[in-house]
N, C-alpha and C positions, 0 to 999 in steps of 0.2 A: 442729595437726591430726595427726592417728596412722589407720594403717592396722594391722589385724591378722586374720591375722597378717599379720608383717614379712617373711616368705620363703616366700611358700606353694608349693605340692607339690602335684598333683591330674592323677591317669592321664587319657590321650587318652579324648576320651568319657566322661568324669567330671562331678563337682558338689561344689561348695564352697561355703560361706558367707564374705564379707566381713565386716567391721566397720571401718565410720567412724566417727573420734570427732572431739571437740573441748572444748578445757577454758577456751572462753569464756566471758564471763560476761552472763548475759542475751539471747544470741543468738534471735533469730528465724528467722535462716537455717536452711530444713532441711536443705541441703546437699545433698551427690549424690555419685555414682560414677560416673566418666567410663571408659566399655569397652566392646570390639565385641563383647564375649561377650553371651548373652541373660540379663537378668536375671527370673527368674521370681517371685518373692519378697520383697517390702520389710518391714522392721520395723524400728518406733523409739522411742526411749526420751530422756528427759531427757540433753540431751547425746554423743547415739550415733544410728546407722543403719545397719541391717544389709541383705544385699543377698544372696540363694541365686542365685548362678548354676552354669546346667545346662547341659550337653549342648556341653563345653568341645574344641573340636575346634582352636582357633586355636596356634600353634606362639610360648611366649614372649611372651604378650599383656601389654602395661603397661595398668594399672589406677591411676585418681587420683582419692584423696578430696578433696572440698574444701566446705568450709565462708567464710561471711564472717562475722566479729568485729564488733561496733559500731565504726567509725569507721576499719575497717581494711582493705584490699584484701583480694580472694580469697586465700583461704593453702590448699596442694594439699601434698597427701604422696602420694608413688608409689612403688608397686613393682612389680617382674615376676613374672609369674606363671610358674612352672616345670612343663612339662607335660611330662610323660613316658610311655612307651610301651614294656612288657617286650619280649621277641624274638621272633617269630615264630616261627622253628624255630632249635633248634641243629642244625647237620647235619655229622656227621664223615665226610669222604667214605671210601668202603672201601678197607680195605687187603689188597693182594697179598698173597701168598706170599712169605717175606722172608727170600734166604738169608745163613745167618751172615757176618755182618763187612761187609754192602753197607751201602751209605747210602738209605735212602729216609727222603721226607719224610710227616710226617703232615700234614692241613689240615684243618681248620673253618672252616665258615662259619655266621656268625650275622646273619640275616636280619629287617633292617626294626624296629630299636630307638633307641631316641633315650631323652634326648641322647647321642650315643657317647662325649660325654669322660666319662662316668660309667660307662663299661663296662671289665670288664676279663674275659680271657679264658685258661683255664686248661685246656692238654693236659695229663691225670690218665695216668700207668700203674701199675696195680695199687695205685690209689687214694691213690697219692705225685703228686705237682705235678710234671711235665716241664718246662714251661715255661707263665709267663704274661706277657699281653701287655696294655698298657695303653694309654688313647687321650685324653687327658691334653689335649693342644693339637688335636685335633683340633673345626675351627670347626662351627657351624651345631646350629641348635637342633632341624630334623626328622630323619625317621627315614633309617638309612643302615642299607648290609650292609657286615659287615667280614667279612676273611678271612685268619687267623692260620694259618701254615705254621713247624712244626720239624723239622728233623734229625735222625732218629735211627741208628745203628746196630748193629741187633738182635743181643742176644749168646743161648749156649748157654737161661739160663734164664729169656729171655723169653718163650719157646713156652709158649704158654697163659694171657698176663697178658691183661686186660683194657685196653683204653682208651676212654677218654671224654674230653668234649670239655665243659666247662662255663664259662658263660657268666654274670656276675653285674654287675648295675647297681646300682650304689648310691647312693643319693640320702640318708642322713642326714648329721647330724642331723635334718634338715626333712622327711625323706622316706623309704620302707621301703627294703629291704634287699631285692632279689630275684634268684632265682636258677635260670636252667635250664639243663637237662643233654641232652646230645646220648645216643643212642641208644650202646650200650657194643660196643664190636667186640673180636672175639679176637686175639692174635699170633699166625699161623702160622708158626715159623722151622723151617728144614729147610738140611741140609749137604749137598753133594753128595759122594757115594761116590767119587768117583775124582776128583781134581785135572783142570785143564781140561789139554788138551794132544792131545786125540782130538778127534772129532765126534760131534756129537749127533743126533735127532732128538726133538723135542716134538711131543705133543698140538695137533691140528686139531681145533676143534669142527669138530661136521657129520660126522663118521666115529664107526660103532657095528658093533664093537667097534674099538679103537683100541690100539696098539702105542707103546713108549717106550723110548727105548734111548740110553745114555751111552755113549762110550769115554775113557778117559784114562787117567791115573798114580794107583794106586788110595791112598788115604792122606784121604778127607773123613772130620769129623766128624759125630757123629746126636746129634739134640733127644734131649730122653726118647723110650722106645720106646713105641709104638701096637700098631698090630695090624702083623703084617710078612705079606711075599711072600718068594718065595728065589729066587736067581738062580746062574747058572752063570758063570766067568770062565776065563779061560787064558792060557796067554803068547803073546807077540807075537815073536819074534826073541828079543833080549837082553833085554827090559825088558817089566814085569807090563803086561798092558792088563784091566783089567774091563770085562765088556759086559752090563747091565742090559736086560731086556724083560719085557714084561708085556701080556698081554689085558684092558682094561679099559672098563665102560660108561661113558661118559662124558655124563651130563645136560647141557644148555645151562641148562636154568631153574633151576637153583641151585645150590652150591656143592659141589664132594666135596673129598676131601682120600685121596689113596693112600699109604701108605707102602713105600717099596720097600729092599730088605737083600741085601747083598752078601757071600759069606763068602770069604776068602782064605787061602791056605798062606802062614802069617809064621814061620818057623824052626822046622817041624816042628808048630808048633801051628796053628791057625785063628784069625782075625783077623775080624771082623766089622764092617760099615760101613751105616748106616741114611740112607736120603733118605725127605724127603714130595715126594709129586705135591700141587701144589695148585691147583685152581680153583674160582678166586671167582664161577662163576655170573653171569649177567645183572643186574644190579642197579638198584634205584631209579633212575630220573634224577632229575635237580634242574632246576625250574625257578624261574631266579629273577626276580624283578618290581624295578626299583631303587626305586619309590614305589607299594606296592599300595595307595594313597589316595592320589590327586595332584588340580590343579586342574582345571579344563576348559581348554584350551591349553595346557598342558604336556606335554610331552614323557616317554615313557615308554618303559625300555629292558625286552626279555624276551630271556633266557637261556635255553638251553635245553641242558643237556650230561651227561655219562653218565662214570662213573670204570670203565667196563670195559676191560679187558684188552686190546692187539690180539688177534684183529683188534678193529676200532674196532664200537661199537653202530650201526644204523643209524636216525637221530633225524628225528622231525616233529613242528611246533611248530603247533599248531592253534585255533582257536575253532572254536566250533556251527556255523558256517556253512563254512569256506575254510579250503586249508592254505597256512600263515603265510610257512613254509620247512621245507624236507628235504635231509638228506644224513648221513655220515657225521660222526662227533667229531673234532674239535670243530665246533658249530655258532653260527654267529656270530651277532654282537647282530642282533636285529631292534627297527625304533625305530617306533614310531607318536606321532600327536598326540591326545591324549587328548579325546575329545566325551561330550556328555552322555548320550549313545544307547550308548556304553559302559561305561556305571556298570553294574555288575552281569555285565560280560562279560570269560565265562568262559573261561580260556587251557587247552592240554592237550601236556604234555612225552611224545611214546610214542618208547619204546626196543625195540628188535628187535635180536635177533643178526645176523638174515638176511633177506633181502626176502621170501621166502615162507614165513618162520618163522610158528607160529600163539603163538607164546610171546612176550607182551608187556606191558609193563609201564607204567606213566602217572601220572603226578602234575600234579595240576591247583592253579590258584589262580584268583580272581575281581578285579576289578580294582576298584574303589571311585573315584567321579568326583564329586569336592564342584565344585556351581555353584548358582547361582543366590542368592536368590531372586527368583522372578517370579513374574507374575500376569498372566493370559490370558483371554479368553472362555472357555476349554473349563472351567475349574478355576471362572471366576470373570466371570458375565457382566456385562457394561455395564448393563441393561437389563432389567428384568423387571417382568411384570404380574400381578398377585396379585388374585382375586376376592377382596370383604368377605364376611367371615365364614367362609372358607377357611382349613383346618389348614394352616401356611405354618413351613419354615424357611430361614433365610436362610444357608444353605451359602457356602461361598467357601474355594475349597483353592487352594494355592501350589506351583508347581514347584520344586523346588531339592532339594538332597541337600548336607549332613542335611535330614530334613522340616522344611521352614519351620514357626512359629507363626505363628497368623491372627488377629488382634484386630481386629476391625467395632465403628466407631460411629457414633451417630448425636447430631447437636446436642451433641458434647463426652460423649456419654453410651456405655458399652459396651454392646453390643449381643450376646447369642449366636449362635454358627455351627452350633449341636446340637441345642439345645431349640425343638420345633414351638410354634406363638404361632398365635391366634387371629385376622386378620387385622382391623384395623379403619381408620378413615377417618387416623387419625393413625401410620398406618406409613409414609403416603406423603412422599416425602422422597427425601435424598440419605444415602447412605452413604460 
């Protein structure tokens, strides 16, 4: 007995065709396919039986042909069925203002893909491979979020490179090759003009117009130049101080970037020193779901968090009806048990600078709840009386998610659920 194919491959919510064989001789057995998938489709031929199954949602489903031979026990061939599921989102969360020679990390997160040992993950800058990251031993056949963090520290001419965040599962020989990309962010790197050794003051959102002012041991270096300001400096006692300020608007709802320039007396000549102002605006939150399809009694975590800047965004994690949780970043897991009244219920991440900010921002997702199936009075009654000779159809719907199939019969015979029938003395019966 043989099954083909030998390694199938077929996306969540997909459809395949089997083939069961056997190289008996003379058999009468038609044989079968033993699986909890739905099979909607049989075909057979001398020797073989084919089998379309649809609407493939089961995670890793073993499938067994078998056939009997004249004079010989049942003989079964199986394999597993590999189902698989692209990413949901790739999301690179945003990156700060990043001064020369610090360390900060980059991070991705790739959301709700299976199986993850087939995934691998690739921090791109200026379209060269930072680093990638592979998940190789990691178990279980449904969908997971992974979340890849690197190191980097930004030099003079990274200011201005691109980075992306890309994400690819690969399933051949048996299966495609796929691949998505996170959304592409810019490097802002900026030097500060004067060496630390003075005090400073930064930028307060919530102040228009707003002031900025360094002191220290003048000697930073500057990215490429932008557009510049100019500034005035003078001495301190024995030793240079520079003092940087500037009047500037400063938006909350999205990003500016200022450049500011310093000129100094270096042995008769002038000496010039460049910084950027940078702020990264209010940004996306992210909300993440750990199983945005899970069972009915399972347990379901929601995230809900924001990569802004102190100060911290101010977060509520909500449905249509009630809010979930609020407070400041980070905002902690919320866990519920999943019911069948919340298939289709819709979650909502809103982020605000300020509590009486009108500038806000939200990202939703829906939650998808596989149960059932059943069958009830309401969908499908016990009991019905039909005049003779009355346009009649014999409806019967099922509860569950995915929509169940309904197949009515009557005396071994199928019966339709759509086509109206003329009602006569011989419909009366059991269904």
């Amino acid at each position: 007995v043989h099954v083909s194919p030998e390694a199938p491959v077929v996306e969540h919510g997909g459809s395949l065709w089997i083939n069961c064989s056997h190289t008996c001789n003379y058999s009468s057995d038609p044989g079968g396919l033993e699986t909890p998938l739905t099979k909607s489709i049989e075909e057979r031929g001398p020797g073989w039986k084919a089998f379309h199954l649809t609407n493939i949602t089961q995670w890793n489903p073993t499938l067994q042909c078998h056939f009997t031979c004249p004079g010989e026990n049942v003989t079964i061939a199986s394999t597993n069925l590999s189902v698989y599921r692209a990413p949901e989102r790739v999301v690179l969360e945003p990156l700060p203002g990043m001064e020369l020679g610090r360390a900060y990390n980059l991070t991705c997160r790739v959301l709700n893909v299976a199986p993850v040992r087939h995934l691998s993950v690739t921090l791109l800058r200026g379209g060269r491979a930072l680093h990638t990251e592979t998940f190789r031993t990691r178990p279980g056949n449904e969908p997971d979020s992974v979340t890849v963090t690197h190191e980097i520290s930004p030099g003079r001419w990274d200011h201005g490179q691109q980075v992306t965040c890309q994400a690819s599962l690969d399933l051949a020989p048996r299966g495609p090759r796929l691949q998505s990309n996170s959304s592409a962010a810019e490097l802002r790197v900026f030097a500060q003009p004067c060496r630390p050794g003075g005090r400073g003051t930064q930028p307060r959102r919530g102040q228009t117009p707003r002031s900025w002012a360094l002191a220290g041991e003048p000697g930073g270096h500057p990215p490429p130049p932008r557009g510049r300001s100019h500034f005035a400096h003078g001495p301190a006692g024995e030793r240079q101080v520079c003092t940087l300020s500037t009047e500037v608007a400063l938006p909350e709802d999205r990003a500016w970037a200022q450049e500011l320039e310093a000129t100094q007396p270096v042995g008769g000549s002038r000496a010039t020193h460049s910084s950027d102002l940078v702020h990264a605006g209010l940004p996306q939150p992210l909300l993440e779901i750990n199983k945005t399809q899970t069972l009915a009694g399972s347990n379901v975590t929601l995230t809900c968090h924001s990569a802004m800047e102190p100060p911290r965004a101010l977060l509520t994690l909500r449905d249509p009806v009630r809010v979930l949780a609020s407070g400041t970043e980070p905002l902690g897991h919320v866990w519920l048990t999943a019911r069948e009244q919340d298939n289709g219920r819709e979650f909502t991440c809103e982020a605000r600078p300020a509590p009486d900010s009108t500038n806000v921002k939200s990202t939703a997702s829906r939650l998808s709840v596989v149960y059932g199936p059943r069958l009830d009075d309401s969908g499908c009654p016990g009991n019905r009386t039909w005049a003779a000779g009355t346009e009649q159809t014999l409806s019967c719907a099922a509860l569950g998610n995915p929509p169940p199939d309904v197949a009515c019969t009557k005396d071994g015979r199928q019966v339709s659920t759509t086509a109206p029938r003329r009602v006569g003395s011989e419909d009366a019966g059991t269904y």
